[in-house]
C-alpha positions as CSV (number, residue, x, y, z in Angstrom):
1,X,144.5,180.5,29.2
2,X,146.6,179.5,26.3
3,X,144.9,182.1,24.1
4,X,145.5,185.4,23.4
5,X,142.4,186.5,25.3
6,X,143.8,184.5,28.0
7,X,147.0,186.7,27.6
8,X,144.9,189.8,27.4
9,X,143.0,188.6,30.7
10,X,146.7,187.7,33.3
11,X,148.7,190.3,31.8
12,X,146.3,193.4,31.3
13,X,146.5,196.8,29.4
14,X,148.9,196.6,26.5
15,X,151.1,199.4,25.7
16,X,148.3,200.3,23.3
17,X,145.8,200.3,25.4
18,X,147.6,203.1,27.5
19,X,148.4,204.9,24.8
20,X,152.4,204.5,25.3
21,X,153.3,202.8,21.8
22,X,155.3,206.0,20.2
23,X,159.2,205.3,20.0
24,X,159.6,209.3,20.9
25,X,161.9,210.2,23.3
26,X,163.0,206.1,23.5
27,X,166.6,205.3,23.2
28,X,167.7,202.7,20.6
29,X,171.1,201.5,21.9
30,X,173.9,200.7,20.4
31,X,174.2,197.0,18.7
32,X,177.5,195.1,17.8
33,X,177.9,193.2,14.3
34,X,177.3,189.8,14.7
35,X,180.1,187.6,13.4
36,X,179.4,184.2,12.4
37,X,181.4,181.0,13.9
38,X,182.7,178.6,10.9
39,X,181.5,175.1,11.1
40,X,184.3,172.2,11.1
41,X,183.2,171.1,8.0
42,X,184.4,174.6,6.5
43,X,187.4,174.6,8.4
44,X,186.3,175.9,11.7
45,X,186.1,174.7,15.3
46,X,182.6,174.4,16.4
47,X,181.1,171.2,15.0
48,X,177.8,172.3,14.1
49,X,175.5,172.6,10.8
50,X,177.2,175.2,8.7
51,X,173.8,176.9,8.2
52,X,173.2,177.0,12.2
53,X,176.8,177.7,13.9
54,X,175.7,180.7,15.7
55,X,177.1,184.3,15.9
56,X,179.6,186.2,18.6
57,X,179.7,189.8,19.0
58,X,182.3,191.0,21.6
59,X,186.3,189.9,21.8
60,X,188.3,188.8,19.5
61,X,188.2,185.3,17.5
62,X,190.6,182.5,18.6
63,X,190.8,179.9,16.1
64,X,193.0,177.6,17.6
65,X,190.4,176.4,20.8
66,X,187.1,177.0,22.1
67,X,188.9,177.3,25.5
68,X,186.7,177.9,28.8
69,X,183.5,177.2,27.7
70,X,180.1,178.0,28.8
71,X,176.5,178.8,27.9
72,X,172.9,180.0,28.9
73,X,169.6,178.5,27.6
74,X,165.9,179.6,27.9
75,X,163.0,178.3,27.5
76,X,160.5,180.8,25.6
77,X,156.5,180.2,26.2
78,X,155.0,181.5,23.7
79,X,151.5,181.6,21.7
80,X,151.6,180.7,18.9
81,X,150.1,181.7,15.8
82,X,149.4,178.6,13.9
83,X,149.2,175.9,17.3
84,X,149.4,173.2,14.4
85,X,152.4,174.0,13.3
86,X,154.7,175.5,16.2
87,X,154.2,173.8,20.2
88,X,154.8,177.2,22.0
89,X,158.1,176.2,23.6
90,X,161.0,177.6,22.1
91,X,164.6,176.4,23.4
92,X,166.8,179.1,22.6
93,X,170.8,179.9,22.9
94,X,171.0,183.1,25.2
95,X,174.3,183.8,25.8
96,X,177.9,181.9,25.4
97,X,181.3,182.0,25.6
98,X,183.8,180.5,23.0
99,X,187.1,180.9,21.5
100,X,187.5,184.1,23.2
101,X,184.5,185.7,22.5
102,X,181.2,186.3,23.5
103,X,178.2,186.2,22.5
104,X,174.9,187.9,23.2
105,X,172.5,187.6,20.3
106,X,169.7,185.3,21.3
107,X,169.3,182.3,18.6
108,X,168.6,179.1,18.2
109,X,171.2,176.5,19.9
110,X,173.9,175.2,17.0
111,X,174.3,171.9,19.2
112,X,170.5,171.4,17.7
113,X,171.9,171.5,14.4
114,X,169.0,173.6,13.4
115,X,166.6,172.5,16.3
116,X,164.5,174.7,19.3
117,X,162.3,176.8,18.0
118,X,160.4,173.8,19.0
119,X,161.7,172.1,22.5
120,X,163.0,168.7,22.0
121,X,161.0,167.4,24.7
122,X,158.1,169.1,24.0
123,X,158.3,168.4,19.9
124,X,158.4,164.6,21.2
125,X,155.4,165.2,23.4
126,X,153.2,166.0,20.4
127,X,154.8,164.1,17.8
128,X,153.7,161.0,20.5
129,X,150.0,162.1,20.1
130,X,149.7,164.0,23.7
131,X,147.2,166.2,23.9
132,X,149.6,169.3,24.7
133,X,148.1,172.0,23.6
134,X,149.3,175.7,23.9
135,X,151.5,176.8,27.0
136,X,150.2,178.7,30.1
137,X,153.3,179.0,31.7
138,X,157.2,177.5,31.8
139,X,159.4,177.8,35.2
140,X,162.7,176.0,36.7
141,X,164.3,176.2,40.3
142,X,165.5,179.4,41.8
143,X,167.9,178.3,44.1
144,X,170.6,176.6,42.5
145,X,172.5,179.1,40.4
146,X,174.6,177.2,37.7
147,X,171.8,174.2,38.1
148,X,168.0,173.9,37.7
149,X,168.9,174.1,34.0
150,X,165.4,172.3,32.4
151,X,162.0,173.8,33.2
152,X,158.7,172.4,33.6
153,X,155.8,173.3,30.8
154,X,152.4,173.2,31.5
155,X,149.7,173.9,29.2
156,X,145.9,174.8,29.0
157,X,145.4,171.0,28.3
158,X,146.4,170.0,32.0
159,X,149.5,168.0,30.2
160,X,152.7,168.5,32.2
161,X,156.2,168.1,31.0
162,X,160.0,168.6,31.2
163,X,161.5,171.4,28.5
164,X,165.5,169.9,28.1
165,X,168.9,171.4,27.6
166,X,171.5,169.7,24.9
167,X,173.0,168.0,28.3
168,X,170.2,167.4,30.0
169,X,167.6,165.4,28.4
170,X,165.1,163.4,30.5
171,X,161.5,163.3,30.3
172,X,158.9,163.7,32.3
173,X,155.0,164.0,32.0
174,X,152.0,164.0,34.3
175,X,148.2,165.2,33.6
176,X,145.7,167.5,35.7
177,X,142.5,166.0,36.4
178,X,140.0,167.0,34.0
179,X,137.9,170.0,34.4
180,X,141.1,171.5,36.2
181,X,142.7,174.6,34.2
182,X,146.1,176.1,34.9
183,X,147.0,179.2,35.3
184,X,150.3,180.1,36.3
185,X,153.3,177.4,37.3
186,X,156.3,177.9,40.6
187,X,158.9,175.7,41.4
188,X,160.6,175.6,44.8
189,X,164.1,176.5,45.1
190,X,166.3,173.0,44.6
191,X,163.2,171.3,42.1
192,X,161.5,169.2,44.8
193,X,157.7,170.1,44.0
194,X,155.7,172.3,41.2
195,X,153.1,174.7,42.4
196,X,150.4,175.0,39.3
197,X,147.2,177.6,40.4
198,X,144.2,176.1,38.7
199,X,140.6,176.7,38.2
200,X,138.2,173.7,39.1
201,X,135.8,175.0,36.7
202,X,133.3,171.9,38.0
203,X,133.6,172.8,41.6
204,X,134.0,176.9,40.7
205,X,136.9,177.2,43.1
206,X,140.8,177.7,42.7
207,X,143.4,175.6,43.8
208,X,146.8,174.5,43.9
209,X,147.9,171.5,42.2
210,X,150.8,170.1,44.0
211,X,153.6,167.8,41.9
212,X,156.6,166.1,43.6
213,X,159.6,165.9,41.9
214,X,162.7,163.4,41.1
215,X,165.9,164.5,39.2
216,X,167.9,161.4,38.0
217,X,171.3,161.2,36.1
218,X,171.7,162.6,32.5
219,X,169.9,159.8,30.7
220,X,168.9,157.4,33.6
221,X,164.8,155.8,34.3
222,X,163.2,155.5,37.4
223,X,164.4,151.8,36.8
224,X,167.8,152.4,36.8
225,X,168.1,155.5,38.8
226,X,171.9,155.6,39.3
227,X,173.3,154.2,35.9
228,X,176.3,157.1,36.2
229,X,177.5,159.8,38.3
230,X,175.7,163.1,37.2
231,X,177.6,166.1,38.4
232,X,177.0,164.3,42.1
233,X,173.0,163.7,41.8
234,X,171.5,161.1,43.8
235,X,171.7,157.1,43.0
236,X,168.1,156.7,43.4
237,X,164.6,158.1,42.6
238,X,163.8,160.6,45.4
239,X,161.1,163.2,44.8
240,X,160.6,165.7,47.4
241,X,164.2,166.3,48.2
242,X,166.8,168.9,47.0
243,X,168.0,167.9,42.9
244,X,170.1,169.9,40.4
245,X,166.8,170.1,38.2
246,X,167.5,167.1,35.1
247,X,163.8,166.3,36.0
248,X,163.0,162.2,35.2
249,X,160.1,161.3,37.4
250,X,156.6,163.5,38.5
251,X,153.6,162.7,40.0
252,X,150.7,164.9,40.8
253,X,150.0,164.9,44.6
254,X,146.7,166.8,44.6
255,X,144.6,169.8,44.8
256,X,145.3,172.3,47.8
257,X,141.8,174.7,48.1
258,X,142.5,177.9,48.0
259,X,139.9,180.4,50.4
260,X,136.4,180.6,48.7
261,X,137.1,184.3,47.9
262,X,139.6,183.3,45.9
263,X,138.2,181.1,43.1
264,X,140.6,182.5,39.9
265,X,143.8,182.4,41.3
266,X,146.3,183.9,38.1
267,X,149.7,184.2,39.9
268,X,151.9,182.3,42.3
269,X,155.3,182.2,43.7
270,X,157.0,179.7,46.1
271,X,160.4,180.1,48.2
272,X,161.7,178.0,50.7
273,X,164.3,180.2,52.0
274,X,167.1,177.7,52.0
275,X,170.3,179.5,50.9
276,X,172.2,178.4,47.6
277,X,174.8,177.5,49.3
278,X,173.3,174.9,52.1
279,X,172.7,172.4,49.4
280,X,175.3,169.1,49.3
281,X,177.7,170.3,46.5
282,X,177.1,168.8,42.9
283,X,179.6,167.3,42.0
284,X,182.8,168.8,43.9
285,X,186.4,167.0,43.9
286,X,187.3,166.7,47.6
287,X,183.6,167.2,49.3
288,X,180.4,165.2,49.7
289,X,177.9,164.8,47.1
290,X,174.1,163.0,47.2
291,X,176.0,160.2,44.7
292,X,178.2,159.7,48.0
293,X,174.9,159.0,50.1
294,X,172.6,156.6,48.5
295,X,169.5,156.2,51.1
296,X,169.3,152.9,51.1
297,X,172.1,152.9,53.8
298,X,170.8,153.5,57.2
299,X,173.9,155.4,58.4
300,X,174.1,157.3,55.1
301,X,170.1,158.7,56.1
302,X,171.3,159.2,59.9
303,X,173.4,162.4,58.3
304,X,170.4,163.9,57.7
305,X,168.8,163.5,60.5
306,X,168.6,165.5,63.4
307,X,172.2,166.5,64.7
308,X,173.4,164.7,61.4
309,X,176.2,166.5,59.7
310,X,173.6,166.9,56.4
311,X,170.7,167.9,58.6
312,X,170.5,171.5,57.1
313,X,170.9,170.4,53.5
314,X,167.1,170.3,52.6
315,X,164.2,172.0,53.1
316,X,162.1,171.8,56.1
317,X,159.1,174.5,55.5
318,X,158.4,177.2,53.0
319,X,155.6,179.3,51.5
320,X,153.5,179.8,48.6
321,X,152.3,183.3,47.7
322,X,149.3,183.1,45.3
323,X,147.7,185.7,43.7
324,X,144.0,186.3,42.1
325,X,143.3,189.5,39.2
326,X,139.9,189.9,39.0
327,X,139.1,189.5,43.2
328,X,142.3,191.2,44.0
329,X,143.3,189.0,46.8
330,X,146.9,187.4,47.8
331,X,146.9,184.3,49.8
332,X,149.6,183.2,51.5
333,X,150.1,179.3,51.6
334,X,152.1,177.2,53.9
335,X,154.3,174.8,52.9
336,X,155.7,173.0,56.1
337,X,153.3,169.9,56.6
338,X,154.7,169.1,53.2
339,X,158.1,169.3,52.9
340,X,157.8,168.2,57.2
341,X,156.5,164.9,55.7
342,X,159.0,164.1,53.4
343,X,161.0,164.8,55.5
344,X,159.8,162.6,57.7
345,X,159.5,159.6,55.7
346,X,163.1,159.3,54.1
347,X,165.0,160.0,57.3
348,X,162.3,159.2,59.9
349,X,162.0,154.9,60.9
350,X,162.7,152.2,58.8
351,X,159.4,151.6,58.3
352,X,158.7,155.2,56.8
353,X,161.6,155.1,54.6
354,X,160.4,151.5,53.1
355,X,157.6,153.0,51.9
356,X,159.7,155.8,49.9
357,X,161.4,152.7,47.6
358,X,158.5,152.2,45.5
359,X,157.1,154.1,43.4
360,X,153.8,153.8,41.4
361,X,151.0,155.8,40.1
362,X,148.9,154.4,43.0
363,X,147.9,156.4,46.0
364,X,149.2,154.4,48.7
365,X,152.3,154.2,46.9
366,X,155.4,156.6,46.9
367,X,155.2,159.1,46.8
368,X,151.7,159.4,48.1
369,X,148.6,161.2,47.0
370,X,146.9,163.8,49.4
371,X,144.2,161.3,49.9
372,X,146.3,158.8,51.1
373,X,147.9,160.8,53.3
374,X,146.4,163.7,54.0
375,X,148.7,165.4,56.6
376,X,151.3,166.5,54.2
377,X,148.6,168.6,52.6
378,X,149.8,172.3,52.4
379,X,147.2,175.0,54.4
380,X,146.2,178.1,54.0
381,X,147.8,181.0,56.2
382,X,145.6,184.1,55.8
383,X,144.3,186.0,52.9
384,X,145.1,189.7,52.1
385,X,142.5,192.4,49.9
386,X,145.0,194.6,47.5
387,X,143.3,197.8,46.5
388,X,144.3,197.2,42.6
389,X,144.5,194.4,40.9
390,X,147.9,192.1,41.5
391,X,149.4,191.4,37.9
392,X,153.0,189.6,39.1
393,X,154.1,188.5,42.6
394,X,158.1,187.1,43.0
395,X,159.2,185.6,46.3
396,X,162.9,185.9,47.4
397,X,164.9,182.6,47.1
398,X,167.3,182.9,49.8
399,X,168.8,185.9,52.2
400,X,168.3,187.5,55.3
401,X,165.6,189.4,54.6
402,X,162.0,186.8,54.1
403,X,160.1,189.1,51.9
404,X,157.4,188.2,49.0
405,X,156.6,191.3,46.5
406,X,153.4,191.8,44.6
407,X,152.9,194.3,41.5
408,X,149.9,195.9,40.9
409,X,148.1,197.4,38.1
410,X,148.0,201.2,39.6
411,X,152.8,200.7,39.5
412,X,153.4,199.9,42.6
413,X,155.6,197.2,44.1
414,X,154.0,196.2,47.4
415,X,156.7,194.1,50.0
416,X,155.3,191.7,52.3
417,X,157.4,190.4,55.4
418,X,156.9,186.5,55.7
419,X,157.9,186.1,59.0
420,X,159.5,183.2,60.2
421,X,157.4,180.9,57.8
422,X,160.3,180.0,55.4
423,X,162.6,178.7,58.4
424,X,162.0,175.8,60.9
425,X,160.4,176.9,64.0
426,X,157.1,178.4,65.0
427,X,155.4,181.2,63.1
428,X,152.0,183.0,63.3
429,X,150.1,184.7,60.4
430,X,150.6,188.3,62.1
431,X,154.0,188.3,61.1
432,X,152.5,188.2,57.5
433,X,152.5,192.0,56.8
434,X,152.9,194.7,54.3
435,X,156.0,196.5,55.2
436,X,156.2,198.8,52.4
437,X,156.3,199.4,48.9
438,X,157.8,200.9,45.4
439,X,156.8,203.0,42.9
440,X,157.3,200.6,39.0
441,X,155.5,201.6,36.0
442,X,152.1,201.0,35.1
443,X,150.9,197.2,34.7
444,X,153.9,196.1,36.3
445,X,153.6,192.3,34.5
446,X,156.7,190.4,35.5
447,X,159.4,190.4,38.5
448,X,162.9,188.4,38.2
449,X,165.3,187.6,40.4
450,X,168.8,189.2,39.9
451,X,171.3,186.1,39.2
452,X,174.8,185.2,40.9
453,X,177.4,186.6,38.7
454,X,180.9,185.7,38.3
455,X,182.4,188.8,39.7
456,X,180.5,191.9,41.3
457,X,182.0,194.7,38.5
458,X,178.1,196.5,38.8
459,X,178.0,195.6,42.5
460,X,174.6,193.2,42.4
461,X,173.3,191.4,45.2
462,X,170.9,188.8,44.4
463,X,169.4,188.7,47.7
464,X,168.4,192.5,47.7
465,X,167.9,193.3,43.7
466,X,165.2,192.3,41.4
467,X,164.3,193.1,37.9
468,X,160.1,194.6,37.1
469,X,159.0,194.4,33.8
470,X,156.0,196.9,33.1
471,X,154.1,196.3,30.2
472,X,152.4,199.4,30.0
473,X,155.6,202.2,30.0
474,X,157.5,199.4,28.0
475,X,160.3,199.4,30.9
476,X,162.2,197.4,32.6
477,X,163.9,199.0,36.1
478,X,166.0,197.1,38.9
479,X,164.9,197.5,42.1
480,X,167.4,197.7,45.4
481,X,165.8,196.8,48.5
482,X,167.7,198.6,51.7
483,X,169.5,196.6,53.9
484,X,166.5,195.9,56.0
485,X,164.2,194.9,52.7
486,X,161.0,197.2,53.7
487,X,161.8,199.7,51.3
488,X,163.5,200.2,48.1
489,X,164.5,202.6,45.0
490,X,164.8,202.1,41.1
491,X,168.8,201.9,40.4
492,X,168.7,201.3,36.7
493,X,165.8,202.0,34.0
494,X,165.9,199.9,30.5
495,X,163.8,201.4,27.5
496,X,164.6,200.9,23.8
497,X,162.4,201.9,20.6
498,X,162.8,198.3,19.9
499,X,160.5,196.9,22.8
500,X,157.5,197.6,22.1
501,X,155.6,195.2,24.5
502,X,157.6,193.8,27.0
503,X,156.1,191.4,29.7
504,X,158.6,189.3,31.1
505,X,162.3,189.9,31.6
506,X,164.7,187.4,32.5
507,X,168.4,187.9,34.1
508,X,171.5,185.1,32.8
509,X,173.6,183.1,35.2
510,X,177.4,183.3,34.6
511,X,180.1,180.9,34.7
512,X,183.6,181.7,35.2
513,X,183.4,184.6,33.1
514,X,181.6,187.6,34.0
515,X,178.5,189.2,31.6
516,X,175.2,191.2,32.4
517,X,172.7,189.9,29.9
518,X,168.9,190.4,30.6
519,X,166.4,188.4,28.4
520,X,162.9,190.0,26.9
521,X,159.9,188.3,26.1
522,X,158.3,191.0,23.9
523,X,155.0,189.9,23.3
524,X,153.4,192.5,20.9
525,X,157.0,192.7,19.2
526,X,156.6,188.6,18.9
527,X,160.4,188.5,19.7
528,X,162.9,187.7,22.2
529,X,165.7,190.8,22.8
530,X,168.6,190.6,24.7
531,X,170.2,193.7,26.4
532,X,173.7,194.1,28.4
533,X,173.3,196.2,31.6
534,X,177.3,195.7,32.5
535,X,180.7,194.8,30.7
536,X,181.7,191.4,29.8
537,X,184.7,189.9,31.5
538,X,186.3,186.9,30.1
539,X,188.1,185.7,33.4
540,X,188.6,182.6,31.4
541,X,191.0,184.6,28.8
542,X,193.4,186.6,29.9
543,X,195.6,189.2,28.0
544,X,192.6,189.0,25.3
545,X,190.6,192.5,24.2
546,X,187.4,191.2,26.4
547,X,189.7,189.7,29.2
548,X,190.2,191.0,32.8
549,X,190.3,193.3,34.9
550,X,188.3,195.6,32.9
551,X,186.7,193.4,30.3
552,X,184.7,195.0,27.5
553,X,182.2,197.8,28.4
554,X,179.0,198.8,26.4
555,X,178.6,201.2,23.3
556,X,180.6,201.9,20.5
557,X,182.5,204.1,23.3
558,X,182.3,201.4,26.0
559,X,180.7,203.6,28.0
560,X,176.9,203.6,27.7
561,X,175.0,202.0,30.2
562,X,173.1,199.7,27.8
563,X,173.5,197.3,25.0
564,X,171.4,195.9,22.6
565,X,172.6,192.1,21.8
566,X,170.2,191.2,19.4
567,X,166.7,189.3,18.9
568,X,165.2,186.4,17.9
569,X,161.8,186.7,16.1
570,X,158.9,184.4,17.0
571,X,155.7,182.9,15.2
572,X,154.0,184.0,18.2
573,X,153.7,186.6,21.0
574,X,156.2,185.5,24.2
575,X,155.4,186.4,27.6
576,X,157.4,184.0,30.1
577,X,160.9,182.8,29.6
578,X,163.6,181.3,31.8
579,X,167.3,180.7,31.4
580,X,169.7,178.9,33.0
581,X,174.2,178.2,32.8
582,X,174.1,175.0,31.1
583,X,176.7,172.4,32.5
């Protein structure tokens, strides 16, 4: 799965094979000159290795301060070509603002003075003798815009572990059982578990692997959970409740079977439904933050209890969508005994929660293995037949309309209803349904989630637009649901000459200034590309070329509706990516 004929297998007919690889006809859009930031050492600002200080594009240069700073980083999976040499995990700058400027080139971070096209993490995972092998697949939280900024790695080894940002750094591993090989990776909205598919290739059967979650302070160990206040994180060690994503602790829970018509499960997606903003604050002046409610205090858990003020703060059920190629199934997974469990334990009796303040590696202990407590174990709603092959599936994170999608091979977009699954209450599988679909292009391979912007100037709504990727018209298009979310139409269609095997695309989160930058793991091109769909706003800098109301638009005329920002060439094809504001 870490191969290329493991590529060739989840992601299908390349561009080649459909006979679409001529640039003819295909745009190449307009790209700004990139200008290079000085190092102090020169005389500059930015404190970085002279050879590594990055490049802006859009605005115009302030020397005097870096002013309202803020960046994006991704995490690149990739295979690549000499596995020796290069870990498959590339941690790459995708966007920044600085000094009055912006930019939109994708490169490697200057705070790693040269580091990323190996991840830190990862780099010290193999340089410890790990057996990590090549990646299968890289993903981080979808429900906490500005957060969730590492992701979770897992490769065709079974080794598990935290991918870091420059201010997040902890580190966290686990290990499949053997004979267990992964196949595609989902995390639920606020980090509490990992979803991996799997093939038990002893027991011929798929499965899901199920691995709980604990984000700690910037720095902190399981031993000294609360050593500092982190943006408002928790004191302690909790996995299996809501976190801002700085991953420190993981243990694998067990195997969920999946229906024995569905032994090679290749896609999943998992969504609790809990809106973005439901979650305690992180870090806030004036308002309530986890730091403020260690749960070792019995009043402090009696919040979330029941009638508590915090009681709708965390997730109480949710749903897995899983998807299988070659048998051209989709199951659809139930998550409430789970997250029911947990919470259960932390803010059921004393008793329960006792059991919640140690952790181990042990069964019995927290938190505890399937086999030791075998009610949490998620189960198996029904099981649907596609008539082509599934090749991506996205669930929503949060909104008023609970829908799943599924791409197939054939370019269609199929949208499921999930009923009242993702919410507390009762729920039956008949209220699992198709409910409609869009026409994508052919071998649809990848479906984002639009991000939460900082300001509306192209009018997105994440809980209603998403971004397909299809590999075989070497496209990207954003979908718009109507208001009811059982139907939908293509908005905006992204080609370039330059793409010339895209798989994956991935949207950037904003912070306090406003930019459209989507991400694009070309794998045949071995290259990430970034494009800009909207204008850049620096809300930050006023009275500045790029600053508001109108900010700077796209084109040498301002007025195209693409841009190309640049790429960043790999020793190794890409094909998943995420990216996320970093704090």
């Amino acid at each position: 799965m870490g191969k290329a004929a493991g590529i060739a297998y989840r992601y299908g007919p390349s561009p080649t094979e459909y006979g679409t690889t001529s640039d003819s006809g295909l745009p190449t859009w307009f790209k700004r000159t990139d200008n290079a930031f000085v190092s102090d050492r020169n005389g500059g600002t930015r404190a970085c290795d002279p050879a590594f200080c990055g490049t802006w594009q859009l605005g115009s240069f302030n020397s005097a301060s870096a002013g309202g700073y803020s960046s994006n980083l991704g995490h690149i999976a990739f295979i690549p070509d000499v596995p020796a040499q290069r870990a498959g995990v590339a941690a790459l700058s995708i966007s920044s603002v600085s000094n009055a400027v912006f930019s939109q080139r994708p490169e490697l971070p200057w705070v790693y003075y040269g580091g990323g096209l190996d991840d830190i993490n990862v780099a010290s995972y193999r340089q410890a003798g790990a057996a990590v092998g090549n990646p299968v697949g890289v993903a981080r939280c979808p429900g906490r815009p500005g957060w969730c900024m590492n992701s979770l790695t897992v490769f065709d080894s079974g080794f598990i572990g935290t991918a870091q940002t420059n201010t997040s750094t902890n580190k966290a591993t686990a290990q499949l059982a053997p004979g267990k090989v992964p196949t595609a990776v989902a995390i639920s909205n606020s980090n509490e578990f990992a979803f991996i598919t799997v093939w038990d290739v002893n027991n011929l059967r798929g499965e899901i692997a199920v691995v709980a979650l604990a984000g700690l302070c910037e720095g902190c160990t399981i031993s000294n959970p609360g050593a500092s206040n982190y943006w408002g994180e928790w004191r302690g060690a909790y996995p299996g409740l809501p976190n801002l994503g700085n991953t420190g602790y993981m243990k694998v829970l067990g195997y969920v079977p999946l229906p024995s018509d569905m032994q090679a499960p290749t896609g999943i997606s998992v969504t609790t439904g809990l809106s973005n903003t439901d979650y305690l604050p992180a870090g806030v002046p004036g308002y309530e933050s986890p730091y403020d409610l260690p749960l070792s205090s019995a009043a402090n858990r009696a919040t979330f209890k029941s009638g508590g003020r915090n009681y709708n703060t965390y997730a109480k059920s949710g749903v897995a969508v899983v998807t299988s190629k070659s048998e051209q199934k989709v199951a659809f997974i139930d998550l409430r005994p789970l997250f029911s469990y947990y919470q259960s334990m932390y803010f059921g009796s004393d008793a329960d929660f006792s059991v919640t303040t140690t952790l181990g590696s042990a069964d019995s202990q927290w938190p505890r293995t399937f086999s030791a407590a075998p009610q949490q174990m998620p189960t198996v709603i029904k099981t649907v037949a596609m008539a082509n092959r599934p090749t991506a599936v996205r669930t929503y994170a949060w909104g008023a309309n609970r829908r799943a999608w599924v791409a197939t091979q054939d370019g269609q977009l199929h949208i499921f209803n999930l009923g009242d699954y993702p919410a507390t209450g009762t729920a039956s599988a008949s209220s699992i349904a198709e409910v409609g679909s869009v026409g994508v292009g052919r071998n649809p391979t990848g479906i984002a989630l639009t991000k939460v912007k900082a300001g509306n100037a192209i009018g997105l709504d994440v809980t209603r637009d998403i971004i397909v990727t299809s590999r075989g018209d070497r496209r990207l298009q954003w979908i718009r649901f109507a208001s009811d979310g059982n139907s939908g139409s293509v908005v905006r269609t992204l080609q370039d000459s330059r793409l010339k095997d895209p798989i994956a695309a991935e949207d950037t989160d904003n912070h306090t200034s406003e930019s459209y930058v989507v991400s694009v793991a070309d794998y045949g091109g071995r290259a990430l590309h970034n494009f800009r769909y909207g204008p850049v706003i620096l809300h930050n800098y006023p009275g500045t070329p790029c600053g508001p109301p109108n900010g700077c638009g796209m084109g040498s005329s301002n007025n195209d509706p693409f841009e190309y920002g640049g790429a960043f060439s790999l020793p190794g094809g890409p094909f998943q990516l995420g990216s996320a504001n970093v704090p």
